[in-house]
C-alpha positions as CSV (number, residue, x, y, z in Angstrom):
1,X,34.6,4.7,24.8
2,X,32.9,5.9,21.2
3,X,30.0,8.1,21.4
4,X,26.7,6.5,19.8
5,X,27.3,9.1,17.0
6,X,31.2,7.8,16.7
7,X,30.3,4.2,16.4
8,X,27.7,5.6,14.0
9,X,29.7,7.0,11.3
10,X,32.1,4.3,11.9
11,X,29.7,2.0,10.4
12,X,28.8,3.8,7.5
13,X,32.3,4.9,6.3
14,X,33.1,1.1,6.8
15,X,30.4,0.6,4.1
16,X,31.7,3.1,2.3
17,X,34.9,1.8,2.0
18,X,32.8,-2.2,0.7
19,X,32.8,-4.1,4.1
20,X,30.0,-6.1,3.7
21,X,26.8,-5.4,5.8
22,X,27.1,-8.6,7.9
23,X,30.8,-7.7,8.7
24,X,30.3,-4.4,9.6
25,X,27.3,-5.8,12.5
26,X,29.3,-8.2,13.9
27,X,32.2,-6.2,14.3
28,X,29.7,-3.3,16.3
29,X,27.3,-6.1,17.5
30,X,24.5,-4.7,16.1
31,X,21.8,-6.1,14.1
32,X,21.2,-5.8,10.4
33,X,18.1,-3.6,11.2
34,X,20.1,-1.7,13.1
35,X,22.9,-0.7,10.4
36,X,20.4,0.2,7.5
37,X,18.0,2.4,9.3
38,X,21.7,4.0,10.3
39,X,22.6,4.0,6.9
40,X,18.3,5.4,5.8
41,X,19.0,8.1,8.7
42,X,22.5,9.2,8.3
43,X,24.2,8.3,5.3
44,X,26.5,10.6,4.4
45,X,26.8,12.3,7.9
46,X,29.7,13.1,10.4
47,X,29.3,12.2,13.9
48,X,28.6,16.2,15.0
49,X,26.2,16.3,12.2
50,X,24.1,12.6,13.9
51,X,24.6,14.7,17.1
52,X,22.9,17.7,15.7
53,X,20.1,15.5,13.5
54,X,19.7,13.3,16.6
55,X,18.9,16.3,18.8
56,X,17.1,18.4,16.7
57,X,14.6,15.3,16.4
58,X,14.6,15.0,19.9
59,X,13.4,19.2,20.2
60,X,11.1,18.5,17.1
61,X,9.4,15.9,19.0
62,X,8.8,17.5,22.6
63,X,7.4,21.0,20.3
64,X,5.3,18.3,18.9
65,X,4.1,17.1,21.9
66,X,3.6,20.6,23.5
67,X,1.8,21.6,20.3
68,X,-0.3,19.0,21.2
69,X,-1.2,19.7,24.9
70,X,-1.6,23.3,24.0
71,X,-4.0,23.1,21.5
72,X,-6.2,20.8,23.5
73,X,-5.8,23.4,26.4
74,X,-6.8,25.9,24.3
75,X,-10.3,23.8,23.3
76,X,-11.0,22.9,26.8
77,X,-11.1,26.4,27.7
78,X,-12.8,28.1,24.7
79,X,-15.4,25.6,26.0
80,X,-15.6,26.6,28.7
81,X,-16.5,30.0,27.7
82,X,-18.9,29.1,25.4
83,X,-20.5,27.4,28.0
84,X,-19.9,30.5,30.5
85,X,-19.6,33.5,28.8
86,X,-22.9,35.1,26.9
87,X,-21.5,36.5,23.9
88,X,-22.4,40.0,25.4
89,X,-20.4,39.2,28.3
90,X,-17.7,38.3,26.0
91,X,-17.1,41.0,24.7
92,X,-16.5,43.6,27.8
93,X,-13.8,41.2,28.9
94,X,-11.6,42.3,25.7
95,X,-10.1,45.8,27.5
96,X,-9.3,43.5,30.3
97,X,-7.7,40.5,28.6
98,X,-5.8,43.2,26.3
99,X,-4.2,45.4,29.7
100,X,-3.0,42.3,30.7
101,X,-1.5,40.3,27.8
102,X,0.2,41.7,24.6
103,X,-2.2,40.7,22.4
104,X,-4.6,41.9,19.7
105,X,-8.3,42.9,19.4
106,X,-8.8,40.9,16.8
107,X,-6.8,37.6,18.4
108,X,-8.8,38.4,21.6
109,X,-12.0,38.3,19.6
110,X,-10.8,34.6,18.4
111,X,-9.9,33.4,21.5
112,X,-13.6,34.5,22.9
113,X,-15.1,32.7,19.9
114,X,-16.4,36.1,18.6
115,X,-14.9,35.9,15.5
């Protein structure tokens, strides 16, 4: 059985070579949507290369959604010190937050919201 990625460049090296369009989708049973945002996506492309495109989308994707949920992590809980934290109090925690993570003074000093 093809791969998704096989069936792929199948398609688009049929086009290549002037099957027409509709030819080419019933042949594969796919639609006509289908083939041109295959042919948009991958023209040009070998099946290891769709792989690789394929699944650095995929990576792109989840970084984008961690990206996401980090950065409204990271208001929640500057919010939370601003709420908790008196500026004064703020800035004795820096020795502290610095012992325990690699980190900077002046990165610590954004994170407290004293910069």
């Amino acid at each position: 059985m093809k791969t998704q990625s096989a069936i792929i460049e199948q398609a688009l090296f049929m086009a290549e070579c002037g099957v027409l369009a509709s030819t080419i989708c019933d042949r594969l049973k796919i639609t006509d949507t289908t083939f041109y945002n295959w042919k948009r996506r991958f023209n040009g492309l070998n099946a290891a290369a769709i792989d690789q495109l394929t699944e650095l989308q995929q990576t792109n994707r989840l970084l984008q959604k961690q990206v996401k949920q980090l950065s409204l992590d990271k208001q929640v809980l500057q919010d939370v010190i601003r709420n908790s934290l008196p500026t004064e109090n703020r800035e004795q925690q820096i020795p502290g937050i610095m012992d325990a993570q690699p980190i900077t003074t002046n990165r610590v000093r954004q994170l407290l919201l004293l910069k």
